[in-house]
KETORPA-416296 format. One record per atom (N, C-alpha, C): residue number from 1; residue in one letter; chain; atom name; y negated, x negated, z negated. Coordinates in steps of 0.05 Angstrom, whole numbers, plus 5000, padded with zeros to 4 digits. Layout:
! residues N
pos  code  unit  site  v  u  w
NUM  A  A  CA  Y  X  Z
...
//
This chain:
! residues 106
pos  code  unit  site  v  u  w
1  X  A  N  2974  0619  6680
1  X  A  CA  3003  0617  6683
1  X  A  C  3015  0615  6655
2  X  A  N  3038  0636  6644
2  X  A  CA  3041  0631  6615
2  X  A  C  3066  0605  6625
3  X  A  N  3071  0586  6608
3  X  A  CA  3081  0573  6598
3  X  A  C  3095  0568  6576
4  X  A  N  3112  0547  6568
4  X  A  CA  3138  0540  6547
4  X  A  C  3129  0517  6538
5  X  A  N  3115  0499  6538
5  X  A  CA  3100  0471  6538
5  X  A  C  3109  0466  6510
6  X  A  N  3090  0491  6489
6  X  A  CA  3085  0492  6465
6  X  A  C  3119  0486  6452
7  X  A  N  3129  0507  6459
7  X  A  CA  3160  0519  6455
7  X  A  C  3181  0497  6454
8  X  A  N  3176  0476  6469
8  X  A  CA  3197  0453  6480
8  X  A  C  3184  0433  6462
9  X  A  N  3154  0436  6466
9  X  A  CA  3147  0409  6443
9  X  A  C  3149  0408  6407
10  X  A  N  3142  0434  6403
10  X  A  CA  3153  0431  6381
10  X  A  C  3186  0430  6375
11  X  A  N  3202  0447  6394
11  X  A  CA  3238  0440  6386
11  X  A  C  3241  0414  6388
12  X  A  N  3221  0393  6397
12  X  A  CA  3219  0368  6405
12  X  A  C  3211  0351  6386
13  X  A  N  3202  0365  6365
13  X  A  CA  3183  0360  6337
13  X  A  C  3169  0344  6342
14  X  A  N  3141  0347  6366
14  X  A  CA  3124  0329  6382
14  X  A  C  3099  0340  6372
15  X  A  N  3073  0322  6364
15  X  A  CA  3055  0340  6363
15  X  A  C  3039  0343  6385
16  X  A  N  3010  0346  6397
16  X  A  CA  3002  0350  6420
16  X  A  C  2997  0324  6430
17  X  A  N  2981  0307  6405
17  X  A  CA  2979  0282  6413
17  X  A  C  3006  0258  6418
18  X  A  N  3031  0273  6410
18  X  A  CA  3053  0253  6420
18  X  A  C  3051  0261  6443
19  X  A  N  3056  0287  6455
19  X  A  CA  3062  0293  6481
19  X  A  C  3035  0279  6503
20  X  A  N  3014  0282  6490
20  X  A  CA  2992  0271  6503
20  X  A  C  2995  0241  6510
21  X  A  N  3006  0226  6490
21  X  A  CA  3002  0204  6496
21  X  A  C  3029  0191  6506
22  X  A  N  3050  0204  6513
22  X  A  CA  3071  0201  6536
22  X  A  C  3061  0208  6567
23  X  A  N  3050  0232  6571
23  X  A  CA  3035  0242  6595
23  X  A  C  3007  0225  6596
24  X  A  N  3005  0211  6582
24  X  A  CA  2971  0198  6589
24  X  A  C  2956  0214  6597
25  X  A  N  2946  0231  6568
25  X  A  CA  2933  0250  6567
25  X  A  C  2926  0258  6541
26  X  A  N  2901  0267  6538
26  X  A  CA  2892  0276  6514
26  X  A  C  2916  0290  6492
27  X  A  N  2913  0304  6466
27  X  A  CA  2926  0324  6463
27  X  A  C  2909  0345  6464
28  X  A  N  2881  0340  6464
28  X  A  CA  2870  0363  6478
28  X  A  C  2872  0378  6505
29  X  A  N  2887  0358  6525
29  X  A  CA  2893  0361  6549
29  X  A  C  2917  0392  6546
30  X  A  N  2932  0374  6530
30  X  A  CA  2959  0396  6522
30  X  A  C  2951  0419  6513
31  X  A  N  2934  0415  6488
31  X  A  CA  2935  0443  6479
31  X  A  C  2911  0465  6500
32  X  A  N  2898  0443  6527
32  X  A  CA  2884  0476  6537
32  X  A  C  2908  0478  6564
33  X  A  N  2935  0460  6561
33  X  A  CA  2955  0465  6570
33  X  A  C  2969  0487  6563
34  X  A  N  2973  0487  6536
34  X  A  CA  2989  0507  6526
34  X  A  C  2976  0537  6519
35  X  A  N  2948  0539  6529
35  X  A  CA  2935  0558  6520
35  X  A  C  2926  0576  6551
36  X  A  N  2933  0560  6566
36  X  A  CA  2941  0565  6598
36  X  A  C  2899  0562  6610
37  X  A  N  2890  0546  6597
37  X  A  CA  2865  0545  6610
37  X  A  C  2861  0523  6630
38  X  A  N  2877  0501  6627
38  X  A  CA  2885  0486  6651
38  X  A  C  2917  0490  6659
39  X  A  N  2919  0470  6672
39  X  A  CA  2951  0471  6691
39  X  A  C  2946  0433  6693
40  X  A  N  2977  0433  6688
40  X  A  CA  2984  0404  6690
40  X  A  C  2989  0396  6715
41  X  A  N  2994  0366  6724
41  X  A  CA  3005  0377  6749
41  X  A  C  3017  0369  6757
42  X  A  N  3037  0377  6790
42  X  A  CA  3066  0376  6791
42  X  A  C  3081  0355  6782
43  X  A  N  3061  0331  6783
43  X  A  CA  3080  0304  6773
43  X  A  C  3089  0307  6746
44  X  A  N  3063  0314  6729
44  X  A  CA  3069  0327  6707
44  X  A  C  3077  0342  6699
45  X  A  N  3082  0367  6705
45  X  A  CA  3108  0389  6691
45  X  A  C  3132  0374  6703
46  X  A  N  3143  0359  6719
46  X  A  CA  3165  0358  6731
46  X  A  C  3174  0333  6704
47  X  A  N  3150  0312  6697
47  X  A  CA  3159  0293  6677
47  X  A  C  3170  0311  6656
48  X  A  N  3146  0327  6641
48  X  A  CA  3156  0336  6622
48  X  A  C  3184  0354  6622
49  X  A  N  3187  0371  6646
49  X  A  CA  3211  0391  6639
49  X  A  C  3238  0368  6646
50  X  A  N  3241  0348  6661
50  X  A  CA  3261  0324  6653
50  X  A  C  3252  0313  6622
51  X  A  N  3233  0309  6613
51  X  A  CA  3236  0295  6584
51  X  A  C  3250  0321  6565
52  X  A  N  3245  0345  6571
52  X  A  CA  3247  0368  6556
52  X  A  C  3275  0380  6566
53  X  A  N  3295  0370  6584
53  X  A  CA  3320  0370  6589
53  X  A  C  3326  0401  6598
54  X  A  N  3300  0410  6621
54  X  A  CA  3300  0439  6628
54  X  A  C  3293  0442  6651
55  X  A  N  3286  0455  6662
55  X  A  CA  3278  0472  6693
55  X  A  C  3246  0467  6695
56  X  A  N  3240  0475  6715
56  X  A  CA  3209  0472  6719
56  X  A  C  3211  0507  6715
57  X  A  N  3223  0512  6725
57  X  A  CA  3225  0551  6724
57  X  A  C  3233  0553  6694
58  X  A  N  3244  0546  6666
58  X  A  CA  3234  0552  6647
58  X  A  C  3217  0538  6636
59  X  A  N  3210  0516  6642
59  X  A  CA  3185  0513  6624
59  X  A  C  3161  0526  6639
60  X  A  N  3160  0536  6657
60  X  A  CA  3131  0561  6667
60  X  A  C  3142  0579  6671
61  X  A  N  3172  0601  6659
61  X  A  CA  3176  0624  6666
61  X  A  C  3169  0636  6641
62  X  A  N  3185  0660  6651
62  X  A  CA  3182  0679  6627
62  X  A  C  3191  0668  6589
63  X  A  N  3168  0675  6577
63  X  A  CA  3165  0668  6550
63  X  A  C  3192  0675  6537
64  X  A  N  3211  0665  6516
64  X  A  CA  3223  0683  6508
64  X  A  C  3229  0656  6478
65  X  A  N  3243  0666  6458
65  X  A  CA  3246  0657  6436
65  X  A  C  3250  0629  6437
66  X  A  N  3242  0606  6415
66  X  A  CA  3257  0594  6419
66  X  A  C  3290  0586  6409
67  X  A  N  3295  0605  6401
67  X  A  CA  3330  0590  6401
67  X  A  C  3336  0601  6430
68  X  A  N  3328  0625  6446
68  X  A  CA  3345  0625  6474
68  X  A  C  3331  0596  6485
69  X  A  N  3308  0577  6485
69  X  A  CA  3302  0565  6495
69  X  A  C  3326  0534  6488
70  X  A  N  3328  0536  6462
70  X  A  CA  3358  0520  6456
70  X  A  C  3384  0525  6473
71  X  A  N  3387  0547  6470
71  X  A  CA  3412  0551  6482
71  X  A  C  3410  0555  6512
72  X  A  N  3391  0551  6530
72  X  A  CA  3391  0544  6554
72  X  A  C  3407  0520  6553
73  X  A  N  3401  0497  6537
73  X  A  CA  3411  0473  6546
73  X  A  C  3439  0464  6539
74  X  A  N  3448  0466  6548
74  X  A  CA  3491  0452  6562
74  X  A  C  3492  0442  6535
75  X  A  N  3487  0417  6532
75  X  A  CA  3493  0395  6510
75  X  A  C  3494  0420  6483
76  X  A  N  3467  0427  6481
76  X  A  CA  3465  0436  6456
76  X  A  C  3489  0468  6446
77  X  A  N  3491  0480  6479
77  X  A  CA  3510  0502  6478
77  X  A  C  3531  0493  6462
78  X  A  N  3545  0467  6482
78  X  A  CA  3570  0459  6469
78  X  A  C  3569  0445  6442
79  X  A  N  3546  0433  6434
79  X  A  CA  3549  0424  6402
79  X  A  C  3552  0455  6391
80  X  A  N  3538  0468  6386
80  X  A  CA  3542  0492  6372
80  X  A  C  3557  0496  6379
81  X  A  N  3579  0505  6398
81  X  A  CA  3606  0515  6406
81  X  A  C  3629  0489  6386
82  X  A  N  3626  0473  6379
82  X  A  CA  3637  0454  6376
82  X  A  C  3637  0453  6336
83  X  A  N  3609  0461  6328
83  X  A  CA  3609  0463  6300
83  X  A  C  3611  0487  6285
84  X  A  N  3612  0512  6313
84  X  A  CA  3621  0534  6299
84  X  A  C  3643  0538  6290
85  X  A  N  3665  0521  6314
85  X  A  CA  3694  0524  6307
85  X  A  C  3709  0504  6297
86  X  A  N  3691  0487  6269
86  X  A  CA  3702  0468  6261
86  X  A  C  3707  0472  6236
87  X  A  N  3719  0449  6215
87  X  A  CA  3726  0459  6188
87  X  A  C  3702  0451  6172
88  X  A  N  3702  0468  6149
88  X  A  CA  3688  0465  6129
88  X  A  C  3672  0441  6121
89  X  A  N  3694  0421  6124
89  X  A  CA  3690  0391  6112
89  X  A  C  3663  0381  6136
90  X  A  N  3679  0385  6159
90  X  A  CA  3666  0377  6176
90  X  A  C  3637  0385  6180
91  X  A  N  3627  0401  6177
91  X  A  CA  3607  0419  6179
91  X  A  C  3590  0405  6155
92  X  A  N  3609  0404  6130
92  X  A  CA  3591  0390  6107
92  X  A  C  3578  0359  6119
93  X  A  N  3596  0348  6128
93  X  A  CA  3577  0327  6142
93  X  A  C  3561  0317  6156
94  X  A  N  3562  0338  6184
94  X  A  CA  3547  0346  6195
94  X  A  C  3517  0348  6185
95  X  A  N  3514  0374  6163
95  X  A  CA  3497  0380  6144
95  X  A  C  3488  0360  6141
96  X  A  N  3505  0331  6119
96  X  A  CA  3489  0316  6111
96  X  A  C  3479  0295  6124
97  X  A  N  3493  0283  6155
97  X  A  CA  3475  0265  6170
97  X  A  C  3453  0282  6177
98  X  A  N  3452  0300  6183
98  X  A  CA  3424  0313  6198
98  X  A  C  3399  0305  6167
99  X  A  N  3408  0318  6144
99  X  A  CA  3389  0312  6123
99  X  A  C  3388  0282  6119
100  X  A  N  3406  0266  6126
100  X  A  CA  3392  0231  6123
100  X  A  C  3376  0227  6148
101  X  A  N  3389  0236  6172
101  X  A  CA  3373  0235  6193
101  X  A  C  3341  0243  6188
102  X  A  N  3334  0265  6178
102  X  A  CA  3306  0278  6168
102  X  A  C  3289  0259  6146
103  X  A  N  3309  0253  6138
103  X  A  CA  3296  0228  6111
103  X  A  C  3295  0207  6118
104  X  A  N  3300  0185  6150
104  X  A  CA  3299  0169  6156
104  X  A  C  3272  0171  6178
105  X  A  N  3267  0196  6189
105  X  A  CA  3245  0196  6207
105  X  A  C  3220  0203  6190
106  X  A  N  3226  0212  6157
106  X  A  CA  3188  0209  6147
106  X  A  C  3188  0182  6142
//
């Protein structure tokens, strides 16, 4: 079964063993998840594609980039709809909480 597992966890900036050890599960579990040599199961894709704020039909449908995998999701549509059409200034700040944000999570 191809899968999105991979796709959602890293936009998630998760590694196998975070996602493993939310699902109480190896991250070896994941990655012969994401390599489609096992299958999770329903309890589990249904956790993950609610933790991953998506469908059970895209996280096991058809593969496709991930920014369309971003822009599936509502919230994130409308932030981007929201900082495309904003001013300059604004945008600059934007910019710079995201970069303290990044410097507060190493």
């Amino acid at each position: 079964m191809e899968n999105r597992i991979r796709d959602y966890r890293t936009l998630n900036n998760m590694s196998q063993e975070d996602l493993g050890k939310i699902m109480n599960v190896t991250g070896a579990t994941v990655s012969s998840w994401e390599k489609g040599r096992t299958e999770p199961t329903i309890e589990q894709s249904s956790q993950m594609a609610r933790m991953f704020g998506c469908t059970l039909e895209q996280l096991f449908g058809v593969k496709t980039n991930s920014q369309d995998i971003l822009l599936e999701n509502e919230d994130i549509k409308l932030l981007i709809e929201r900082y495309t059409h904003t001013d300059e200034n604004t945008k600059e700040m934007v910019r710079r909480l995201l970069c303290y944000y990044e410097g507060m999570r190493k």
